[in-house]
RODO-2510 file (C-alpha; in nm, 4 decimals, decimal comma):
residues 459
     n   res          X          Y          Z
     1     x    21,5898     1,2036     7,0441
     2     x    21,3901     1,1140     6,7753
     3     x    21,1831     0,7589     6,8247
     4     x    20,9546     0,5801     6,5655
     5     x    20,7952     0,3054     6,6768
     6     x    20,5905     0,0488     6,4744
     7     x    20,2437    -0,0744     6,6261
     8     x    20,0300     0,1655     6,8327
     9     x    19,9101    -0,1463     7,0617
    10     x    19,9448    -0,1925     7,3983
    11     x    20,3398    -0,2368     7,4072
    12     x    20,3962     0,0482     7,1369
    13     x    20,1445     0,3200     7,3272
    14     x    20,3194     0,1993     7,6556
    15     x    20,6758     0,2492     7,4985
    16     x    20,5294     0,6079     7,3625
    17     x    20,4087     0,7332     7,7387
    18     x    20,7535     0,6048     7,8670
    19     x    20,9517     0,7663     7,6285
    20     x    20,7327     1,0756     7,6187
    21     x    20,7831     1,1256     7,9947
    22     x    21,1723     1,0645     7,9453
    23     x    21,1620     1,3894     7,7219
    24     x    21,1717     1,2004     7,3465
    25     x    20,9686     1,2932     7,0602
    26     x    20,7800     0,9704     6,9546
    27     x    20,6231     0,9051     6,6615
    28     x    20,4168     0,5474     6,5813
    29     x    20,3534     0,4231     6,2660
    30     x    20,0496     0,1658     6,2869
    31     x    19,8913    -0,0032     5,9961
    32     x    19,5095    -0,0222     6,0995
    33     x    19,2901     0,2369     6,0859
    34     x    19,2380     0,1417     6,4851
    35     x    18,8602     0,1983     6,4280
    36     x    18,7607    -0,1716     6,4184
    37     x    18,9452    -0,2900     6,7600
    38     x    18,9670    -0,6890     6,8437
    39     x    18,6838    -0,6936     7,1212
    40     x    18,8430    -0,9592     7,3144
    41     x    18,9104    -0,9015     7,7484
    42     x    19,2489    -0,8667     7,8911
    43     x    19,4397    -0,9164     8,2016
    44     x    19,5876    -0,6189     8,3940
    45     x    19,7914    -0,7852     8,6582
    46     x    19,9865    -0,6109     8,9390
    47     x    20,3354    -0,6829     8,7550
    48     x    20,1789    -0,3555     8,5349
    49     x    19,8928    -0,2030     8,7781
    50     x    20,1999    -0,0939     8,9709
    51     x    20,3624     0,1589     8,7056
    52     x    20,0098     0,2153     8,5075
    53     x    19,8482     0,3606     8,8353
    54     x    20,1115     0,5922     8,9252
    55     x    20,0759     0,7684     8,5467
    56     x    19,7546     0,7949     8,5951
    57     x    19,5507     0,5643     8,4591
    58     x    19,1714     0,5353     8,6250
    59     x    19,0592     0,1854     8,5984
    60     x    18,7240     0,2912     8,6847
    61     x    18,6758     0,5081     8,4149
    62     x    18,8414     0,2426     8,1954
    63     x    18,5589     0,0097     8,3591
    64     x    18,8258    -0,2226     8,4565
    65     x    18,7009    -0,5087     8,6775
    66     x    18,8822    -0,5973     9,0614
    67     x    18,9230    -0,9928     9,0488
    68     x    18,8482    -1,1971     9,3492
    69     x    19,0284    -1,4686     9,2368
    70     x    19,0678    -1,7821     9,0201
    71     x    18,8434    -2,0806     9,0132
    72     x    18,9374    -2,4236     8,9037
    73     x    18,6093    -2,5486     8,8102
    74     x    18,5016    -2,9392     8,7008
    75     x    18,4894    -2,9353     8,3397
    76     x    18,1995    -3,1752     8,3559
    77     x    18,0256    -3,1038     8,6621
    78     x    18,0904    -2,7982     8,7794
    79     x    18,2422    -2,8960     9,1283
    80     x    18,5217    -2,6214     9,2519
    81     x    18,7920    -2,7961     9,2453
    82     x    19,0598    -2,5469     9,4033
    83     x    19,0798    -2,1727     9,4417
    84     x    19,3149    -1,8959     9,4033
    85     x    19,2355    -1,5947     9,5970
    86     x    19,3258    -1,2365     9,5066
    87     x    19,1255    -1,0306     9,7170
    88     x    19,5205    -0,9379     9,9357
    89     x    19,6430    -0,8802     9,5579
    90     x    19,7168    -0,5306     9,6602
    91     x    19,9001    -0,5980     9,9961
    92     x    20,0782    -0,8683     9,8277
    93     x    20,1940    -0,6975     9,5176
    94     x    20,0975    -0,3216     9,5093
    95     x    19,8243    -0,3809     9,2697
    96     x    19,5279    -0,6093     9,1987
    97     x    19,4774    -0,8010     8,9491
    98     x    19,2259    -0,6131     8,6925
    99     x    19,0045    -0,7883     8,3821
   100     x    18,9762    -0,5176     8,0972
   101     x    18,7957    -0,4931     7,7703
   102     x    19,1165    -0,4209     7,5401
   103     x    18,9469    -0,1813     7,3699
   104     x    18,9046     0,0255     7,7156
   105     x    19,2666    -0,0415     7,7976
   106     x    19,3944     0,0860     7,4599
   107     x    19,1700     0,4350     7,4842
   108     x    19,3162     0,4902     7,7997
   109     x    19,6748     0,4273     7,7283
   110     x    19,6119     0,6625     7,3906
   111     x    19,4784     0,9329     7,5905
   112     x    19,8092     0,9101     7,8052
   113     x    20,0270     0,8513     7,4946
   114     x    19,8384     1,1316     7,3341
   115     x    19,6988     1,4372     7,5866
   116     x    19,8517     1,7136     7,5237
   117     x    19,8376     1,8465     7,9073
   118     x    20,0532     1,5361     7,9586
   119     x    20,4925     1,5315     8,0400
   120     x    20,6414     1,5717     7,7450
   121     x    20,6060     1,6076     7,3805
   122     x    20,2356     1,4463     7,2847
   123     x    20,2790     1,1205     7,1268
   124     x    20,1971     1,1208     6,6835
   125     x    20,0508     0,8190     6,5594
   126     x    19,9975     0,7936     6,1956
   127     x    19,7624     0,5136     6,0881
   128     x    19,7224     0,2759     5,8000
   129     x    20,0666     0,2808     5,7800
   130     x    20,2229    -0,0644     5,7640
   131     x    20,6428    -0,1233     5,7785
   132     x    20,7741    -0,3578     5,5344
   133     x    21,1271    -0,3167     5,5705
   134     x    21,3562    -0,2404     5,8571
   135     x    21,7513    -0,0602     5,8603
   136     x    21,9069    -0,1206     6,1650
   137     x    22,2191     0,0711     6,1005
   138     x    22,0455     0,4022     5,9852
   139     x    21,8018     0,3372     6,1580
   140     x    21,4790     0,3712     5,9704
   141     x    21,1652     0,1719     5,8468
   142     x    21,0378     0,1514     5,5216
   143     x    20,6339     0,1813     5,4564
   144     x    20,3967    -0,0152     5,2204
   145     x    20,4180     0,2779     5,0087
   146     x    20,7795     0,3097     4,9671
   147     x    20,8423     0,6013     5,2242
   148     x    21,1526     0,5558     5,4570
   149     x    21,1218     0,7210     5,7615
   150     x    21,4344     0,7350     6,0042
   151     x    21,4561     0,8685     6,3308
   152     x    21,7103     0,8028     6,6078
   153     x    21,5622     0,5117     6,7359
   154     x    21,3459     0,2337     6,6013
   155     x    21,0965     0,0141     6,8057
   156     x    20,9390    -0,2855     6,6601
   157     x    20,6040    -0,3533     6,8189
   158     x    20,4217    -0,4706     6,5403
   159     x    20,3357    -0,8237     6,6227
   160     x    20,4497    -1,1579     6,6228
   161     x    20,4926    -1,1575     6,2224
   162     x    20,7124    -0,8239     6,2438
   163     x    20,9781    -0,8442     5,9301
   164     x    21,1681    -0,6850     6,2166
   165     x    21,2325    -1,0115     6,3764
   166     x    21,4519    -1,1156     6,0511
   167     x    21,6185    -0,8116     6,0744
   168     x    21,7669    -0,8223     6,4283
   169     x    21,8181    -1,1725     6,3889
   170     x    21,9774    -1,1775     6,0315
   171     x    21,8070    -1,4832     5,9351
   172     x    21,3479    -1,5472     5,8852
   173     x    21,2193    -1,6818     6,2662
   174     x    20,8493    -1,7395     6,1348
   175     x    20,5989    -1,8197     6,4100
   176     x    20,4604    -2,1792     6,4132
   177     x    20,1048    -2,3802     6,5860
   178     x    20,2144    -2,4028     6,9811
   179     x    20,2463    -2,7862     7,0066
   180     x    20,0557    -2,7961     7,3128
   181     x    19,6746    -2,6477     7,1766
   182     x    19,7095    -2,4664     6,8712
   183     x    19,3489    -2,3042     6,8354
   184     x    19,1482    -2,0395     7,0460
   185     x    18,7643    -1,9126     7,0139
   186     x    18,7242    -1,6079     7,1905
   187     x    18,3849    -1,4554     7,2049
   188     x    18,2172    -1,1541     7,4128
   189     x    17,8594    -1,2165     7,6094
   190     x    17,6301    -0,9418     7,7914
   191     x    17,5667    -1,0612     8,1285
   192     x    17,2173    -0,8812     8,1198
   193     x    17,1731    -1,1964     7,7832
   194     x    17,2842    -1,4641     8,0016
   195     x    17,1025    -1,3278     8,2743
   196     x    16,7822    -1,2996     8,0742
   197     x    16,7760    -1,6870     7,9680
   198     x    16,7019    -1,9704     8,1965
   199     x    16,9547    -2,2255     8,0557
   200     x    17,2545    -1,9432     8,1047
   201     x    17,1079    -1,7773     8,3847
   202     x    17,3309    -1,9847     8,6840
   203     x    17,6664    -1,8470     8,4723
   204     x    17,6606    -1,4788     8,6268
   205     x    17,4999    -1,5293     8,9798
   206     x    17,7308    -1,6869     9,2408
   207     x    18,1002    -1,6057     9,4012
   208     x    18,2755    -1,7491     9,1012
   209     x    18,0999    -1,4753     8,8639
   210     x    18,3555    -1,2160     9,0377
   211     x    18,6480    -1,4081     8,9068
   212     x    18,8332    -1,6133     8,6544
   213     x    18,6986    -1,9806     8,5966
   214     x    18,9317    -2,2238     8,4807
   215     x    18,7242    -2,5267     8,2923
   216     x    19,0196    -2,7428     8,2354
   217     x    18,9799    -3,0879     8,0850
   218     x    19,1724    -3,4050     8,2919
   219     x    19,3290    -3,5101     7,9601
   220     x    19,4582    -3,1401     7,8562
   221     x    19,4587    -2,9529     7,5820
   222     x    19,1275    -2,8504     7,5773
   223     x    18,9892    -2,5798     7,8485
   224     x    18,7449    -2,2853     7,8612
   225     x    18,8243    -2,0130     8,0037
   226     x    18,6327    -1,7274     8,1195
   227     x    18,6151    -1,3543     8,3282
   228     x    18,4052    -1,0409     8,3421
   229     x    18,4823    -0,7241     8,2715
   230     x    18,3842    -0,3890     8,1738
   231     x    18,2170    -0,3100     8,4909
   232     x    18,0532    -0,7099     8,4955
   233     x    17,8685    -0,6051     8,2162
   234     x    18,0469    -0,8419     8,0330
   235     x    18,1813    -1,1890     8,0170
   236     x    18,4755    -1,2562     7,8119
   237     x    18,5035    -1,6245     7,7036
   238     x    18,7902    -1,8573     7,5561
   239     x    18,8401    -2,2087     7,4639
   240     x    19,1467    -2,3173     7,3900
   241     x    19,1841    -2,6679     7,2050
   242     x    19,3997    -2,8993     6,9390
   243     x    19,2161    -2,8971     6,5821
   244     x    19,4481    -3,0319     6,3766
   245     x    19,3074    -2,9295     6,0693
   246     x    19,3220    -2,5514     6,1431
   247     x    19,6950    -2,4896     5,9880
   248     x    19,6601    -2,1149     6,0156
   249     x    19,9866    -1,9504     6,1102
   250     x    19,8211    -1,6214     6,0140
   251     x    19,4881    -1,4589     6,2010
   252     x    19,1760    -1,3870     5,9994
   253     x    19,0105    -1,1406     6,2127
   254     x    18,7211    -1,1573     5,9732
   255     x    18,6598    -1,4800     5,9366
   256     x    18,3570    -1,6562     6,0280
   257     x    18,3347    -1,9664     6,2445
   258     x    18,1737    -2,3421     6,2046
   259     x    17,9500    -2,3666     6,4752
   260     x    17,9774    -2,7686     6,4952
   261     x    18,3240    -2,7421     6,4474
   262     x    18,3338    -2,5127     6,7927
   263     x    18,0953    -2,7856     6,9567
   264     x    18,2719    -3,0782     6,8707
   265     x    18,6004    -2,9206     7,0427
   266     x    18,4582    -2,9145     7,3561
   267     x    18,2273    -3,2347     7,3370
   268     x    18,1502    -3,3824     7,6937
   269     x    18,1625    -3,0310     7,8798
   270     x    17,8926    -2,9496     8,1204
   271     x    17,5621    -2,9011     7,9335
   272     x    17,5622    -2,5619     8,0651
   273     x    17,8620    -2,4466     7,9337
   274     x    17,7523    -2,5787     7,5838
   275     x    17,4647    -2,4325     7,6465
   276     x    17,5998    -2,0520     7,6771
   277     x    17,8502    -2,1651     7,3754
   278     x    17,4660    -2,2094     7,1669
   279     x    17,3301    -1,8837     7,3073
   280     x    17,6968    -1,7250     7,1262
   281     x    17,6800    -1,8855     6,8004
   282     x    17,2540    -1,8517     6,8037
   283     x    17,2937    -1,5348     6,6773
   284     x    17,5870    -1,4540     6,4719
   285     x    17,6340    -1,7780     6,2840
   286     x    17,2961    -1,8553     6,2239
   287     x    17,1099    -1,5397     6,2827
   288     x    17,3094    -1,2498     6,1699
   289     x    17,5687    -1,4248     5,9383
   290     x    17,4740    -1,5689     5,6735
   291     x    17,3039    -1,1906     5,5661
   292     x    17,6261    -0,9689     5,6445
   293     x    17,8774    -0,9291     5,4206
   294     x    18,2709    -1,0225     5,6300
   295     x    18,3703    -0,6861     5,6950
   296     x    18,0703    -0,6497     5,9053
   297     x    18,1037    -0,9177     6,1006
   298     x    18,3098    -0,6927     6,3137
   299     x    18,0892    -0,4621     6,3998
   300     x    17,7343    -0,6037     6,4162
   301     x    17,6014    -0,3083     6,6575
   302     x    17,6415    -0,1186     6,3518
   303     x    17,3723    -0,2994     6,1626
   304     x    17,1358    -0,4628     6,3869
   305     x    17,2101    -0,2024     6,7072
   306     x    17,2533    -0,2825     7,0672
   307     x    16,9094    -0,3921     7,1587
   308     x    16,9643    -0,6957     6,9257
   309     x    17,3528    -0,7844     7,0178
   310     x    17,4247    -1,0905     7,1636
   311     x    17,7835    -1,2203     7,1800
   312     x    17,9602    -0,9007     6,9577
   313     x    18,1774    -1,2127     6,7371
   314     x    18,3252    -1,4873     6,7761
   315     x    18,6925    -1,5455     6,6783
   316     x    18,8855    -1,8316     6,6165
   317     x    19,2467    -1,7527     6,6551
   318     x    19,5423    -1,9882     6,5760
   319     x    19,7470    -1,9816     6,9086
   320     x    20,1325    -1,9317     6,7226
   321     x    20,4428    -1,9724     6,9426
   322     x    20,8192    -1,8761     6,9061
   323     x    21,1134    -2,0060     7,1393
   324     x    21,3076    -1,7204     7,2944
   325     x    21,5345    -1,5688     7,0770
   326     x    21,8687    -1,5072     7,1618
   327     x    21,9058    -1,1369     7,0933
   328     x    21,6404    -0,7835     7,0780
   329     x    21,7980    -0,5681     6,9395
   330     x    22,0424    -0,4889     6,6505
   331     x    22,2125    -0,1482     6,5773
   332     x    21,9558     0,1373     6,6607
   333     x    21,6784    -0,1015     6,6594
   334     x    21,4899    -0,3404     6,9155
   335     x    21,2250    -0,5615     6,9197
   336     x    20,9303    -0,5290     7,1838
   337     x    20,5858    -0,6920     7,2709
   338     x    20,4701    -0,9819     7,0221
   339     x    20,7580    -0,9120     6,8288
   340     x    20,9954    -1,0366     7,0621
   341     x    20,8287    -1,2830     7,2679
   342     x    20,4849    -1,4290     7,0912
   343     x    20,2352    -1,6355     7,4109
   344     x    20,0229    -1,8504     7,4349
   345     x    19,7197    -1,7071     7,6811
   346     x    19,7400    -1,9765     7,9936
   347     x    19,8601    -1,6711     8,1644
   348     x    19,7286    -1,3855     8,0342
   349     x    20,0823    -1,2094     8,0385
   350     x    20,1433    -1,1439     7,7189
   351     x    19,9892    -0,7973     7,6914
   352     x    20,1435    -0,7282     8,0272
   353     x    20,5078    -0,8457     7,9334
   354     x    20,5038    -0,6259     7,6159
   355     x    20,4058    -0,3107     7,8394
   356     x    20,6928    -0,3981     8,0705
   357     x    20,9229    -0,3401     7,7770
   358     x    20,7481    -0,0147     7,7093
   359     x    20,8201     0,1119     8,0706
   360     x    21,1793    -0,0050     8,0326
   361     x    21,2475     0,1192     7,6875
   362     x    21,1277     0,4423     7,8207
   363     x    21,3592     0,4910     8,1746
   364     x    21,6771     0,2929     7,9523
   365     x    21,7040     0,6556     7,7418
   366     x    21,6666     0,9010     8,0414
   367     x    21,8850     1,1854     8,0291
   368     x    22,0721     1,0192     7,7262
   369     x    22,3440     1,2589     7,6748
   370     x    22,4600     1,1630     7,3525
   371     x    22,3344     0,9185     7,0673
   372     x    22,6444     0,7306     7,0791
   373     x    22,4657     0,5227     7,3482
   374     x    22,1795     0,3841     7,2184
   375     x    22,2954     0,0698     7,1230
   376     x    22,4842     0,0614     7,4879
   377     x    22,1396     0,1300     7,6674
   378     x    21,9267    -0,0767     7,4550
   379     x    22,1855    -0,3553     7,5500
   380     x    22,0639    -0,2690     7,9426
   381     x    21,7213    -0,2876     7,8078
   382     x    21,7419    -0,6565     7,7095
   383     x    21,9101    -0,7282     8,0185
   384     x    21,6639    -0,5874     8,1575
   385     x    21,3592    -0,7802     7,9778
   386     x    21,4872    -1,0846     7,7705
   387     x    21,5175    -1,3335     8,0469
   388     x    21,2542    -1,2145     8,2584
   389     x    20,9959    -1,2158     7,9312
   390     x    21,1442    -1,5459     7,8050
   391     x    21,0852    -1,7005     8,1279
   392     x    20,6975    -1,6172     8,1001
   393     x    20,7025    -1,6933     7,7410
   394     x    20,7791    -2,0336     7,8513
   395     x    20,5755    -2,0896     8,1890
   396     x    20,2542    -2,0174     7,9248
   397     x    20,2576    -2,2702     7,6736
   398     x    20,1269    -2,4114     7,9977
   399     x    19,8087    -2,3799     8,2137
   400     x    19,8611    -2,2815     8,6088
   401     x    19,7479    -2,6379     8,6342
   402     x    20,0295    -2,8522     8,4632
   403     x    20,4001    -2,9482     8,5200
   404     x    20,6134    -2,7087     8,3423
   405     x    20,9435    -2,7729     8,0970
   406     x    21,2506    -2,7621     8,3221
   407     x    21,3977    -2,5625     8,0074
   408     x    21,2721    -2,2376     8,1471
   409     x    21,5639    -2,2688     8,4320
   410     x    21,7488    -2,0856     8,1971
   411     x    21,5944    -1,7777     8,1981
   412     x    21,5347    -1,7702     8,5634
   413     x    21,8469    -1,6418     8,6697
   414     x    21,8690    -1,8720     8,9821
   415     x    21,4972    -1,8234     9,0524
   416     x    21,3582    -2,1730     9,1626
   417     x    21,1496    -2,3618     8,8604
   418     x    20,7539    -2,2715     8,9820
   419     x    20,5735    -2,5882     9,0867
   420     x    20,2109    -2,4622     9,1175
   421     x    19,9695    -2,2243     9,0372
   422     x    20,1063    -1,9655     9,3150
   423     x    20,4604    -2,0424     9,2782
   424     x    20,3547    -1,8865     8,8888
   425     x    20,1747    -1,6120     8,9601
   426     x    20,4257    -1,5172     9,2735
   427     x    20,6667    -1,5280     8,9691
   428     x    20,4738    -1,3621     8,7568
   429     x    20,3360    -1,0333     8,9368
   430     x    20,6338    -0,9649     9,2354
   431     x    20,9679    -0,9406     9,0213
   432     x    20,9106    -0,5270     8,9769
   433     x    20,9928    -0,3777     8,6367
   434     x    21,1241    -0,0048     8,7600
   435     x    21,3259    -0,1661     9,0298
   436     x    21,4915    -0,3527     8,8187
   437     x    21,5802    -0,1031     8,5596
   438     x    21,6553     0,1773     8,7920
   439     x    21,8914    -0,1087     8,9222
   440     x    22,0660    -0,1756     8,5904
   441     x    22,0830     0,2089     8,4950
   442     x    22,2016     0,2927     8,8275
   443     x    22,5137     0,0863     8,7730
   444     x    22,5413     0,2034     8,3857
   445     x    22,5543     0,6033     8,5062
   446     x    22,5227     0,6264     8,9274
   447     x    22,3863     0,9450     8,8583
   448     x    22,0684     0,8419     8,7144
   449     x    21,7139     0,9233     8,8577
   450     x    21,3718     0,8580     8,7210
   451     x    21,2708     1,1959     8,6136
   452     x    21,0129     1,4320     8,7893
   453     x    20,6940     1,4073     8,6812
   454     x    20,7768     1,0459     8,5179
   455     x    20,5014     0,9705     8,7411
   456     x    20,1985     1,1623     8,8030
   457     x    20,1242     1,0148     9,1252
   458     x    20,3567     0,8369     9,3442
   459     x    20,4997     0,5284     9,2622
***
């Protein structure tokens, strides 16, 4: 079978290897030029360390870093205030829970997508190619530049502002500001710079260095977040806030940000987490800013090289948010990652539930014997995923910390609502993704096997 898929991200590479392994050829249309990469961290969690692992992804060549666990940390003074251990990760849930620089996560799910020693046909990804229009009957998409390309199957995986959305639903779904905090600043700090300066010294050294920290404030709405990564040698920070003057429903991945704007959003915060929020914005906003033209804002090794990097950029990101919708797929078409279920970061699941419906997408089409099924399997592929995604989707416009909506009941499928932080993340990393669909497909054809070799090592 032929397969295009939109969006070589995380969910669109993971859909590729799945596919690839399940003996389609799979080609992915992306629109960057994937040479300027977001450098922003991201979770790996067991509910995707399980399936990742066995194809043979190294997270210590990726760097990836082991967390110890989560801290819940005083926003004002610093005191622990509870702890989340993962150090039995592994025993618990077949995996730990890994922090990754998304850039390293994405070259190592490309080289799988991509090797040609690998199962399958290699995975061909055409960049700066951006879909504008979507045909769920033939299928096919159409390009920026008129092309139409059709193939057998079409995966959307382009975002949460895919056109795709409107064309599985039938009607425009825009995203829209989360209600709860609508803006994020992300930036990326060398923990050799933090090290190196008295007043940010104290933010690397300690037990809670090895982990996630959790700097919530009592009222809401406003909490920084941070973990390390790429072998420690990195600290990945976000603060998540309300500004209600930042409208954006659209990110500006080059545009700059208003340093007092960042400190007045988290006014009253220790001094030393202001303090390593300065040492960010020292150097880019008032340093290295005002003389660099945007498009080098995201690249400033480039310019100034390594020895003078501080924090790489910082990012201000409108948090968007989109209910569950009631349907993934239309015809020969189906939506995936982003695309079908947009969240907010309290979780850090949202990279992991789009790779979930890569895996799935993937084992749904093995040993399809004729094309007259697609639509039939990709109906088992959002029984698979919709209620399982949509029930995450929810659970994060919340932090591990706070009472949830009891609307997510719906999607649970009898599952109890979660009432803490480890009812969420028991919910979150156990509920196994092949299980599930070999489950489904084993009812659909009792037949069915995961191929040889779908795994590299075993699973």
């Amino acid at each position: 079978m032929d397969v295009v898929i939109v969006g070589a991200g995380v969910t669109g590479l993971t859909a590729g290897i799945s596919l690839r392994r399940t003996g389609h050829r799979v080609t992915i249309f992306e629109r960057s030029a994937l040479n300027n990469e977001v450098g922003a961290a991201i979770n790996v969690p067991p509910n995707v360390g399980r399936f990742l692992l066995p194809w043979g992804l190294d997270p210590i060549r990726a760097r990836f870093v082991s967390s110890k666990g989560m801290y819940f940390v005083s926003h004002s003074t610093f005191d622990e205030q509870s702890f989340h251990d993962h150090s039995r990760n592994t025993a618990l849930f077949g995996a730990p829970l890994y922090y990754a620089h998304r850039v390293d996560l994405h070259e190592s799910l490309k080289r799988l997508a991509t090797d040609p020693d690998g199962p399958g046909v290699p995975v061909k990804i055409h960049l700066k190619s951006e879909a504008t229009g979507y045909d769920s009957d033939t299928p096919s998409i159409t390009l920026s530049s008129g092309t139409v390309i059709a193939a057998d199957l079409v995966i959307a995986a382009d975002g949460v502002h895919s056109v795709a959305v409107e064309a599985v639903l039938g009607k425009p779904n825009p995203p829209q500001p989360a209600n709860h905090a609508n803006c994020s600043y992300r930036f990326l700090i060398p923990t050799a710079e933090l090290d190196a300066d008295p007043e940010t010294r104290f933010f690397v050294h300690g037990p809670q260095a090895l982990g996630a920290r959790i700097f919530a404030h009592p009222e809401g709405q406003r909490r920084i977040v941070s973990y390390p990564c790429r072998d420690y040698e990195v600290i990945n920070f976000i603060g998540i806030c309300v500004d209600k003057d930042f409208i954006s429903k659209r990110e500006d991945w080059h545009a700059s940000v208003d340093k007092s704007k960042l400190l007045k959003a988290f006014e009253g915060f220790h001094p030393g987490l202001i303090a390593v929020m300065k040492y960010a914005l020292r150097w880019i906003n008032d340093t290295i800013g005002p003389f660099l033209p945007r498009s080098f804002l995201m690249d400033t090794d480039s310019v100034f090289g390594k020895r003078n990097r501080k924090a790489k950029d910082i990012k201000r990101w409108p948090l968007l948010y989109r209910p569950p919708v009631p349907t993934w797929h239309r015809g020969k078409m189906a939506l995936a990652g982003d695309a079908a279920h947009p969240m907010l970061p309290h979780h850090g699941q949202g990279g992991a539930q789009g790779m979930e419906d890569g895996l799935a997408i993937g084992l749904v089409f093995c040993s399809l014997a004729d094309r007259s099924q697609i639509e039939e399997r990709l109906a088992i592929y959002e029984k698979v995923r919709r209620n399982r995604a949509s029930s995450i989707q929810m659970l994060s416009n919340f932090g591990f910390d706070e009472a949830v909506d009891g609307g997510v009941a719906d999607y649970l499928e009898g599952t109890a609502v979660p009432k803490n932080a480890g009812d969420m993340i028991k919910l979150a990393y156990e509920p196994d993704v092949v299980q599930r669909t070999v489950q489904l497909m084993t009812e659909f054809d009792p037949s069915f096997k995961v191929p040889e070799g779908f795994f590299a090592t075993e699973f």
